[in-house]
C-alpha positions in Angstrom: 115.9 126.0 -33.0 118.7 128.7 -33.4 116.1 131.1 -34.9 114.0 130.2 -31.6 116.8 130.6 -29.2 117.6 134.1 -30.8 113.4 135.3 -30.5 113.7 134.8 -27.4 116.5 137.1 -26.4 115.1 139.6 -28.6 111.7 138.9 -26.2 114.2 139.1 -23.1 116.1 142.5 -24.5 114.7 144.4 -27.2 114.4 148.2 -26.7 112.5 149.2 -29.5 109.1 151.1 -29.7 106.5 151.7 -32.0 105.3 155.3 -32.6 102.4 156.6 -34.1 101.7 156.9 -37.1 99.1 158.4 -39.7 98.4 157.7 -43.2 99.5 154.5 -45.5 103.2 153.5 -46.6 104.6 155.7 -49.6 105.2 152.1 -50.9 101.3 151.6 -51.1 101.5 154.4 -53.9 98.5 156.0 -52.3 98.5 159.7 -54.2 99.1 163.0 -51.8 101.7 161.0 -49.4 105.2 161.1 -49.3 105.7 164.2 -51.1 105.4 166.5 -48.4 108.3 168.5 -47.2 108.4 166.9 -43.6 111.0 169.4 -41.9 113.8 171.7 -41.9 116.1 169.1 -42.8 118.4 166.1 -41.0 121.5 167.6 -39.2 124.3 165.0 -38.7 126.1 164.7 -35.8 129.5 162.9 -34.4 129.4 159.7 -33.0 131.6 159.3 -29.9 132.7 155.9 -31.5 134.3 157.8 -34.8 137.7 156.7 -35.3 140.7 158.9 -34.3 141.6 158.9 -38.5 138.0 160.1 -39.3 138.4 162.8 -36.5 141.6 164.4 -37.3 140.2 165.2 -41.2 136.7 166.7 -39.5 138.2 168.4 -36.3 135.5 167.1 -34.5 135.9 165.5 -30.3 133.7 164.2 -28.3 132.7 166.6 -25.2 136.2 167.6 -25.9 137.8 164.1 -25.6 139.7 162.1 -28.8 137.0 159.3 -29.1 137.1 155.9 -29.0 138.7 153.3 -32.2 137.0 150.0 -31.8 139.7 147.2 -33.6 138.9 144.4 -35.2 136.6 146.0 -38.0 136.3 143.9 -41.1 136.6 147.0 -43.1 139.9 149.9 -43.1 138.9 153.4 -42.1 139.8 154.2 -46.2 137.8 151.1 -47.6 135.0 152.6 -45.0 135.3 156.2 -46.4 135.1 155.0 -50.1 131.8 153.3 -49.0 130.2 156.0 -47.4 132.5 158.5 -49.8 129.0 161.1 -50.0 128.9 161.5 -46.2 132.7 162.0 -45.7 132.6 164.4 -48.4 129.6 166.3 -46.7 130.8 167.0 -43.5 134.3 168.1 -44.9 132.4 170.9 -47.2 130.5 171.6 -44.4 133.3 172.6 -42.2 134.5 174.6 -45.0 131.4 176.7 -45.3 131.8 179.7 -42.7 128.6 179.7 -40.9 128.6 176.2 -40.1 126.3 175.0 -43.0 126.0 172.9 -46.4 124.0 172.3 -48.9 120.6 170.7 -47.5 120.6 171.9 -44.5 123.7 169.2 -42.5 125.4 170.8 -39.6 128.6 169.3 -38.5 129.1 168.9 -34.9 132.4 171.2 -34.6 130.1 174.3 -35.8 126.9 173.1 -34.7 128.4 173.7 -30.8 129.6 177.3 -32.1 126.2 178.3 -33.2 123.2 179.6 -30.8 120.3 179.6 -33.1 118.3 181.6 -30.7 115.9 184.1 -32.1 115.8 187.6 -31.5 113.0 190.0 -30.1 111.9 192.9 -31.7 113.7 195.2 -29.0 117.1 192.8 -30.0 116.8 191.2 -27.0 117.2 187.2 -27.0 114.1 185.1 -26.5 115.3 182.2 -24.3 113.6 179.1 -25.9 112.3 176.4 -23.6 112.6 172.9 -24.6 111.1 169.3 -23.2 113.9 166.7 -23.6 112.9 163.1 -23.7 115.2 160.1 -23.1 113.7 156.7 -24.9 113.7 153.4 -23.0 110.7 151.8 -24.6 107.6 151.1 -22.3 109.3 153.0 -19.6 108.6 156.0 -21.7 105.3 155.3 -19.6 107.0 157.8 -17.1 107.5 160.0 -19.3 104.1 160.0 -21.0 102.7 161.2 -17.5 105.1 164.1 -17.2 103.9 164.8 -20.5 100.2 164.6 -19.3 100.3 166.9 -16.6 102.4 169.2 -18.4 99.0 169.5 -20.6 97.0 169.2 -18.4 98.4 172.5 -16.2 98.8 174.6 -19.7 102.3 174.3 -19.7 103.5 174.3 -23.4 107.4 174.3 -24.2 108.7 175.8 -27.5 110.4 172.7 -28.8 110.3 168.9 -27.7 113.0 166.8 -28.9 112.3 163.1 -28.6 114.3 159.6 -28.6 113.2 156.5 -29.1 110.6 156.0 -27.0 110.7 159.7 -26.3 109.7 160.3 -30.1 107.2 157.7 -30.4 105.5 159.4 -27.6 106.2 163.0 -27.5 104.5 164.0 -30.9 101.1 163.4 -28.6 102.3 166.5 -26.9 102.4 168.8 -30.2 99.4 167.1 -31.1 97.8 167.9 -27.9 96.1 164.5 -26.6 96.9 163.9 -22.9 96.3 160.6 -21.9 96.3 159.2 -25.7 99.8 157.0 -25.2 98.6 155.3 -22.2 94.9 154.5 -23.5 96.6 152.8 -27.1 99.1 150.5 -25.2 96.7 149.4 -22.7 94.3 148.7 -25.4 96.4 146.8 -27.3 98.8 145.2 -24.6 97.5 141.9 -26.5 97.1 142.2 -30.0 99.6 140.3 -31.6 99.8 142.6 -34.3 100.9 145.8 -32.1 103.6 144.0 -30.2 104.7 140.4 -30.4 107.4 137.9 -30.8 104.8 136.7 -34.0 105.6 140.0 -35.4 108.6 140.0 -35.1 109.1 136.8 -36.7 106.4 137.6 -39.2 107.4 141.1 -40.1 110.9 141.9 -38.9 109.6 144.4 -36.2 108.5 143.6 -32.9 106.0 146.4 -32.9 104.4 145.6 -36.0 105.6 148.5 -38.8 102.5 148.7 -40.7 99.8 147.8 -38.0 101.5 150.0 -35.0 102.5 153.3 -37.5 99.6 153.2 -40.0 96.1 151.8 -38.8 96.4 152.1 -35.3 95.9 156.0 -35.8 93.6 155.5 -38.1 91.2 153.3 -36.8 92.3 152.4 -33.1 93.0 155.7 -31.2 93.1 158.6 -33.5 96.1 160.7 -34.0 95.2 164.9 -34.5 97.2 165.7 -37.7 95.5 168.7 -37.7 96.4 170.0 -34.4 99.7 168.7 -34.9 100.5 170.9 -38.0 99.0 174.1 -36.6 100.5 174.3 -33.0 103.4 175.9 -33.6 105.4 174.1 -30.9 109.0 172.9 -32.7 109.2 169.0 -32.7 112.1 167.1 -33.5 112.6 163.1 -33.4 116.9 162.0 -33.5 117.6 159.0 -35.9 121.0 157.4 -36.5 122.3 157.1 -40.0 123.4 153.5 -40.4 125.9 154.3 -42.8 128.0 156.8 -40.5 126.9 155.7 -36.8 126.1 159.0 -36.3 122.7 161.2 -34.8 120.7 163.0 -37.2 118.2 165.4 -36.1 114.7 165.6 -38.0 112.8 168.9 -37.1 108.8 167.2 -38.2 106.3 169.8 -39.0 103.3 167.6 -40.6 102.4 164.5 -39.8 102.9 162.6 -43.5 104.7 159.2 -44.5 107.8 160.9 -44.2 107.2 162.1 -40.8 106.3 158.9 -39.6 109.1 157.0 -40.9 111.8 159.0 -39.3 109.7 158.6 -35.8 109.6 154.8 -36.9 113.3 155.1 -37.2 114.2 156.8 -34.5 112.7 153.8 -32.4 113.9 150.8 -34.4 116.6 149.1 -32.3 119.0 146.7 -34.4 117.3 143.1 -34.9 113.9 144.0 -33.2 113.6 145.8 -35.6 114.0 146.5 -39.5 116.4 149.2 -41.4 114.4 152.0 -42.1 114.8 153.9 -45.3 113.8 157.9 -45.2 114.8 159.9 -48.1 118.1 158.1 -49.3 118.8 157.8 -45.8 119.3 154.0 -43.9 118.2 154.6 -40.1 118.3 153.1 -36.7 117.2 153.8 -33.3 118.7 157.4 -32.4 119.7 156.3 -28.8 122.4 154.6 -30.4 124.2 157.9 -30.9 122.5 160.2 -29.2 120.3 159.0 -26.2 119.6 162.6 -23.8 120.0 165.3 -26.7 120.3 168.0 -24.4 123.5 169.5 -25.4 122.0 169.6 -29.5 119.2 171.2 -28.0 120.9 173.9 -26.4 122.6 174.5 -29.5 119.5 175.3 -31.3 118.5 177.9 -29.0 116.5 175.9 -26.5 118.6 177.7 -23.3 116.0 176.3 -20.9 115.1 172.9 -20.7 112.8 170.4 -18.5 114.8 166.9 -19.1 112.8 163.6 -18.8 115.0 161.1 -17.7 113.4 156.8 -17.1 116.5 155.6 -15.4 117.1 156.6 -11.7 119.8 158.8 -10.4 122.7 156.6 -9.9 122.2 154.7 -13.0 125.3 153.4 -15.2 124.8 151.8 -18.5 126.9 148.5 -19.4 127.6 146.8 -22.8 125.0 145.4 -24.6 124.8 141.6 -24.1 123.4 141.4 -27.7 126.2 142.5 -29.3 127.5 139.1 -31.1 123.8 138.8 -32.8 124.2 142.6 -33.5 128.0 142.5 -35.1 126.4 139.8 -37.2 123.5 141.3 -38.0 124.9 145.0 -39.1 128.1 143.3 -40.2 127.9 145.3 -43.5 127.6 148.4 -41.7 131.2 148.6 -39.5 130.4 152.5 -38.0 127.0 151.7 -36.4 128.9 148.7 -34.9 131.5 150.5 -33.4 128.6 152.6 -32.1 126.5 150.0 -30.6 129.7 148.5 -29.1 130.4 152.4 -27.3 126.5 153.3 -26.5 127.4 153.0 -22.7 130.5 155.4 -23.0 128.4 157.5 -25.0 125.5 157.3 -22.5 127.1 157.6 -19.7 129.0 160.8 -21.1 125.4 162.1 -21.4 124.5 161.5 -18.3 127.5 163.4 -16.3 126.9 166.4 -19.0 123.1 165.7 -17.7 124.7 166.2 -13.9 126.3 168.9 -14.6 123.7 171.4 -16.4 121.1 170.4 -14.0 123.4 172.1 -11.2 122.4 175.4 -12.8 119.6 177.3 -13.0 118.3 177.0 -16.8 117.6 173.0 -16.1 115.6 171.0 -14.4 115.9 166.7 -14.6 112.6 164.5 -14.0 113.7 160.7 -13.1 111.6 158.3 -11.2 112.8 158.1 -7.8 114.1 154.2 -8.3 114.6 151.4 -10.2 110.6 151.2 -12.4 109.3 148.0 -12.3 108.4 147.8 -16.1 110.6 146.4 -18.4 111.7 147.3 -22.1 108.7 145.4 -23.1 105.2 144.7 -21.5 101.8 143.2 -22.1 100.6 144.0 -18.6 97.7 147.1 -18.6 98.7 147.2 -14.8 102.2 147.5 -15.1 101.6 150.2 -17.4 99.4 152.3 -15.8 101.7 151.8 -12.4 104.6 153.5 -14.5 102.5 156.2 -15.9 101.3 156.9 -12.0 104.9 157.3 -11.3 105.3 160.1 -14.1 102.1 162.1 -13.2 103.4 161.7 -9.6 107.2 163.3 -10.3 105.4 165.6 -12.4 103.2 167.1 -10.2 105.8 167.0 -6.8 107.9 169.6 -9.2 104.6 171.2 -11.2 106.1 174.5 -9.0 109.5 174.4 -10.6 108.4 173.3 -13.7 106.3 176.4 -14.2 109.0 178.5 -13.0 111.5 177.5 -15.5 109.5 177.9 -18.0 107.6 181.3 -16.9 
């Protein structure tokens, strides 16, 4: 009974989404997967929920506020650093180094903002990057799939495209170039208890089924261009959050192997829809936890104009997350990615005023569907879907004129 009453909040709240995927499980011990270098590395970042302790030995704030100390954590701040003892020790040598960097490629957040990574031009001039920046939300990343499609469609091609969530899961098909793939594989499988289900869930530990949704739906479903994917040379970067810190990391993906496709996994694996995922030493969770609109990281890598997908409507303020008591319990051996599940709407609602503010100037421009969409996290109805995809190509193509101007 209590394991029934609990499925069915998960059915009534869960915000996770499958990606795609390509390719079987390293576990499977299939030769020529998994040992592919899959990116430039995982950068870190601070969590708005860090406590003051923590931020005082890294120097890091939080859009230049002291952040937020939940109480009540089962564990001290110094029992909590000799736990995660390798991360604390990362980001201080990190600090240390002058140009921001340590060894593997980890950027703390303090440097990270001090650091344009914009390339230069042969003439020494700057080359103003443009970047797509997509929010997650789950199937309301529907909307943002058909931004994505008429981008395609009109020949517009960003540099970079950093994705969340839902926004990962769905915005590889735009490096991959394969307009109308995201809506044609959810309609399809809308019932197939395998893709998405409370029977999954139950069955697996995912709602959208790990194996089925990431590894033969690609395969043998709707299939995914790895090819095209590794060759276009569009930058494309999915944002985890390390379970053992709370905090965003930042995966640049480059070719589509098991590696790849475990960080996009992980990127959109809420807490108790969905399993821990393990990449490369490295426990994940959904990356909205810690970072939900990446704009400002983006910047910081050089991306100085940026078309910003948003799925909520202007006005929208997010509250605390009424699945918080299942999710203390649940992640009750991991006391930071509580603290930043129990601050996602302070840290989301930051985002959103930072959002506000940049899109005020020249070098942004914010997509958001014009209310409330109709879908919810999770749906099963082809109609519902293709209604929110409408909405997208529909936003899209009122602003086609601006879009192509900000990125001319």
């Amino acid at each position: 009974m209590i394991i029934g009453r609990i499925a069915l909040l998960f059915h009534r709240n869960c915000v996770t989404l499958h990606p795609l995927s390509y390719g079987k499980n390293r576990r499977a011990g299939i030769p020529g997967h998994g040992t592919t270098e899959a990116g430039s590395g995982a950068f870190p970042m601070p969590s708005p929920v860090e406590g003051n302790d923590e931020r005082k030995r890294s120097g890091d704030t939080f859009f230049g506020k002291q952040p937020f100390r939940q109480a009540g954590s089962s564990f001290s701040l110094k029992a909590q650093d000799r736990l995660y003892g390798r991360e604390v020790q990362g980001r201080k040598a990190a600090t240390r180094r002058r140009d921001g960097r340590a060894e593997g490629g980890h950027w703390t957040g303090r440097s990270m903002w001090k650091s344009w990574n914009m390339p230069e031009h042969k003439s020494g001039q700057k080359i103003m990057k443009k970047g797509l920046v997509l929010e997650g939300g789950a199937m309301r990343g529907l909307f943002s799939a058909g931004v994505m499609d008429v981008l395609m469609e009109n020949g517009i091609a960003p540099d970079g495209v950093i994705g969340v969530s839902a926004g990962a899961a769905f915005g590889c098909n735009m490096k991959s170039r394969q307009p109308g793939r995201v809506l044609r594989y959810n309609q399809k499988l809308a019932h197939d208890w395998r893709y998405a289900s409370l029977r999954s869930l139950l069955t697996t530990g995912d709602y959208f089924g790990g194996e089925y949704a990431y590894h033969y739906v690609p395969r043998h479903v709707d299939y995914f261009d790895v090819d095209a994917f590794r060759e276009n040379p569009m930058e494309f970067w999915a944002v985890c959050t390390n379970v053992g810190t709370g905090k965003a990391e930042y995966r640049q993906l480059k070719e589509v192997d098991d590696e790849c496709l475990e960080y996009i996994r992980a990127s959109a694996s809420m807490p108790i829809a969905a399993r821990i995922v393990t990449v490369d030493g490295r426990k994940l969770l959904d990356g909205g936890i810690a970072d939900s609109i990446p704009l400002r990281f983006f910047q910081g890598q050089g991306y100085a104009r940026n078309l910003v997908v948003l799925t909520q409507p202007e006005g929208f303020v997010k509250t605390p997350n009424p699945l918080m008591p299942l999710m203390r319990i649940w992640l009750r051996r991991h006391p930071r990615i509580v603290r930043a599940l129990e601050q996602r709407h302070v840290m989301y609602n930051a985002e959103l005023d930072y959002v506000r503010e940049e899109e005020k100037k020249p070098n942004t421009l914010v997509l958001r569907p014009k209310g409330k969409l109709a879908i919810g996290h999770i749906s099963h109805d082809p109609a519902e879907m293709q209604a929110t995809y409408d909405q997208g190509r529909e936003t899209a193509l009122e602003n086609l004129e601006k879009i192509k101007e900000l990125f001319a």
